[in-house]
RODO-2510 file (C-alpha; in nm, 4 decimals, decimal comma):
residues 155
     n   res          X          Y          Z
     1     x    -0,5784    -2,5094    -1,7573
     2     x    -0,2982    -2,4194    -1,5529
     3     x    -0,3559    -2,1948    -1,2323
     4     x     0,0267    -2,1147    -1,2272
     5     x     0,0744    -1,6926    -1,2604
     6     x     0,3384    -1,5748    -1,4688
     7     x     0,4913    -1,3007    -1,2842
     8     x     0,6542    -1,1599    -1,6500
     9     x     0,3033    -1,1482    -1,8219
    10     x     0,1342    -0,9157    -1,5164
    11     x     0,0660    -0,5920    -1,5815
    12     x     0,3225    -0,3330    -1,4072
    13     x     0,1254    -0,0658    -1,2148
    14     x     0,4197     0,2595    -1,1282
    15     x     0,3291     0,5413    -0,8970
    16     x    -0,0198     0,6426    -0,6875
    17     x    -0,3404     0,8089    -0,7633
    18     x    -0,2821     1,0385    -0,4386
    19     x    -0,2927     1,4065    -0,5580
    20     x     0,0181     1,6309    -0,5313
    21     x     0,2174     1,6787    -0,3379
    22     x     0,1706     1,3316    -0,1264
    23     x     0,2106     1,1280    -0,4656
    24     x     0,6138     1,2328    -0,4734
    25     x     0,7450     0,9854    -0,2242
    26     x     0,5564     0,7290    -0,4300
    27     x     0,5753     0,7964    -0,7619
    28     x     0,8353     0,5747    -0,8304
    29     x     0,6684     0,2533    -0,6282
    30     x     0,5524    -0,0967    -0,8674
    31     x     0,3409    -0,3112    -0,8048
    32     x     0,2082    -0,6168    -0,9987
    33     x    -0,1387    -0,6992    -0,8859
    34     x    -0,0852    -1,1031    -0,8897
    35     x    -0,4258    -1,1520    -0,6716
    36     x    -0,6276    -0,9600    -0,9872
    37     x    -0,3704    -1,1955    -1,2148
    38     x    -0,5804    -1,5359    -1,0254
    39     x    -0,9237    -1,3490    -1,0455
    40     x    -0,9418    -1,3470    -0,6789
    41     x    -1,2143    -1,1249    -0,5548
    42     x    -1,2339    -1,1375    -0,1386
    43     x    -0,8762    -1,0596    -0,1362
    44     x    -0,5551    -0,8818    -0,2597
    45     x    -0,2482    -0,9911    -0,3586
    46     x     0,0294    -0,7395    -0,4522
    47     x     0,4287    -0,8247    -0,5416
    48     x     0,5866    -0,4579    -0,4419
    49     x     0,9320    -0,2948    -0,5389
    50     x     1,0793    -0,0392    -0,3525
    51     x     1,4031     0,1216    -0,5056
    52     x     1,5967     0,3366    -0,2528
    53     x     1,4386     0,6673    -0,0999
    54     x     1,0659     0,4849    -0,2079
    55     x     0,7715     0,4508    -0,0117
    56     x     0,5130     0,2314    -0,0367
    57     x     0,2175     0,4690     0,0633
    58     x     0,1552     0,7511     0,3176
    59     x     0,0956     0,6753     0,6442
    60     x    -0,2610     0,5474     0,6798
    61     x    -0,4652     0,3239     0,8243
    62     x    -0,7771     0,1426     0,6850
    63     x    -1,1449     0,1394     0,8691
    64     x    -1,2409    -0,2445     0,7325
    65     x    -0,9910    -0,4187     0,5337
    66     x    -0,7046    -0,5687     0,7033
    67     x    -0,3620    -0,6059     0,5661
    68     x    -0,0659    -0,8276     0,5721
    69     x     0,2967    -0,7810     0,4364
    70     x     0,5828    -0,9762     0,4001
    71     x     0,9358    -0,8447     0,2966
    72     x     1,0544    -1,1048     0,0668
    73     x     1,3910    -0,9698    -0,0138
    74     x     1,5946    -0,5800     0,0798
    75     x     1,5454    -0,4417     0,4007
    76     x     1,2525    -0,1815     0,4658
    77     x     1,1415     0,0813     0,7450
    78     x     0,7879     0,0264     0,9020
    79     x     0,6981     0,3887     1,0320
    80     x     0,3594     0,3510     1,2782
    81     x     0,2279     0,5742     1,5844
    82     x     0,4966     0,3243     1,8028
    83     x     0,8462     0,4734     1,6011
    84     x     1,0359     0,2680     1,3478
    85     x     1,1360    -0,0715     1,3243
    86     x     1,3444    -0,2388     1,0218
    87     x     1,2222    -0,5618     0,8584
    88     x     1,3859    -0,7872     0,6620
    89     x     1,3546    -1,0458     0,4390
    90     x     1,1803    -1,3178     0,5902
    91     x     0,9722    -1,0562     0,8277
    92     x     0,6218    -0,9591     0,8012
    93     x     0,3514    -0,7420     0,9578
    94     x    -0,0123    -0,7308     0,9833
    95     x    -0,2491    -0,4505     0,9852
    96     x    -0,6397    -0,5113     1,1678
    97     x    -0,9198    -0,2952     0,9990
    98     x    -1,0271    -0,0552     1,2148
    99     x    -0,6657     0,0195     1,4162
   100     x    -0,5847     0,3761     1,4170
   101     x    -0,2362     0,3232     1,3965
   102     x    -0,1096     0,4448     1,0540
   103     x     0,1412     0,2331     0,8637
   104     x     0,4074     0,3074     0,5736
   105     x     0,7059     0,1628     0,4589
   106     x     0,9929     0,3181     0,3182
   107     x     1,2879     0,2189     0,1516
   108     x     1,5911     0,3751     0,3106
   109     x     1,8749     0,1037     0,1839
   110     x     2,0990     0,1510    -0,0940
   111     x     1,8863    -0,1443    -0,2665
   112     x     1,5907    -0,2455    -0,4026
   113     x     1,3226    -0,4468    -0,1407
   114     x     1,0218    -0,6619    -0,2696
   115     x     0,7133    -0,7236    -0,0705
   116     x     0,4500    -0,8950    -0,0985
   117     x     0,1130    -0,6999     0,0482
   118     x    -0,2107    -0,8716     0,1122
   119     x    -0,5059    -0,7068     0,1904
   120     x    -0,8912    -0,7298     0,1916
   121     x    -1,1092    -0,6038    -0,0252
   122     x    -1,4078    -0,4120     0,0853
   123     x    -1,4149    -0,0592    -0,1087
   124     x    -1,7758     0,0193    -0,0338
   125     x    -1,7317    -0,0384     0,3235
   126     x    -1,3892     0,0992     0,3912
   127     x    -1,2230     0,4714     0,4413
   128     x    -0,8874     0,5311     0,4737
   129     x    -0,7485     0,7911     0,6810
   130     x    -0,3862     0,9124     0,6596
   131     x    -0,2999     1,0625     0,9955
   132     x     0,0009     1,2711     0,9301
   133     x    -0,1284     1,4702     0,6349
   134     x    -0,4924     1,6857     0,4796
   135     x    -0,5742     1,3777     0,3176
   136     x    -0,9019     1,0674     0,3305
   137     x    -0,9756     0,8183     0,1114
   138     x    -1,4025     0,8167     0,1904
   139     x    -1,5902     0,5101     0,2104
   140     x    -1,6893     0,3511    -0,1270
   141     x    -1,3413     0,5209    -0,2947
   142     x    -1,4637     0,7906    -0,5255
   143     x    -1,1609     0,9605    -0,4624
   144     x    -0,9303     1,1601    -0,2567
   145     x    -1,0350     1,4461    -0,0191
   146     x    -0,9391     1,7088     0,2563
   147     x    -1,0158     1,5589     0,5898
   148     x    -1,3031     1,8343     0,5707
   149     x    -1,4829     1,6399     0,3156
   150     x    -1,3490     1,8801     0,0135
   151     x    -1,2308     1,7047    -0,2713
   152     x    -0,9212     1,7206    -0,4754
   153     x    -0,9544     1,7371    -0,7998
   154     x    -0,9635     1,4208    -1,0258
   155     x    -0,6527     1,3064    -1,1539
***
């Protein structure tokens, strides 16, 4: 049996869960879960498009799952607590668990840019916070909420 993944045959996942209004930067965001594809379970592995004006998330930052990402073609803006920085294809960046310095990327060319995220997975023992907006992702991922616990309603 062959272990080769055909990118054609994964599923295409379009937009975010995150509730209005933070889901309109990234509603137009795909990703192809390829690490799901393998049946990987410690681990994610995600092939991202960005068209232009796209992010890939809101700024955020995760309490235990670290993340990786590495622009494999286009140019894209990493926005953390430090400013901006461009990458290119051929760059990457990591992300430790636990670092309080929120991360985004956002497509500001005139083309498309493909990445390729990997992250951890640990839903029942991470949160994600999203420093620049009224917005959590709790521990164990039930859904969103207001950083005062409240929570938005299911989408």
């Amino acid at each position: 049996m062959s272990k080769r993944i055909d990118i054609a045959t994964v599923p295409v996942v379009r937009g975010t869960g995150y509730p209005p209004p933070f889901d309109a930067p990234c509603a137009a965001r795909v990703r192809q879960r390829l690490g799901e594809a393998a049946g990987l379970t410690d681990f994610g592995v995600n092939l991202l498009r960005l068209a232009p004006g796209v992010w890939s998330s809101q700024r955020h930052w995760h309490s235990a799952e670290d993340e990786f990402i590495h622009v494999l073609d286009g140019e894209v803006v990493l926005v953390t607590d430090a400013g901006e920085e461009i990458l290119r294809a051929g760059d990457c960046a990591g992300f430790k668990a636990g670092d309080r310095d929120g991360h985004q990327l956002q497509n500001r060319s005139a083309r498309d840019a493909v990445i390729l995220e990997i992250g951890a997975r640990k839903p029942d023992a991470d949160a994600v916070e999203y420093p620049d907006i009224d917005l959590r992702l709790p521990q164990g991922r039930r859904g969103f909420a207001h950083r005062d616990g409240k929570p938005y309603p299911a989408r």
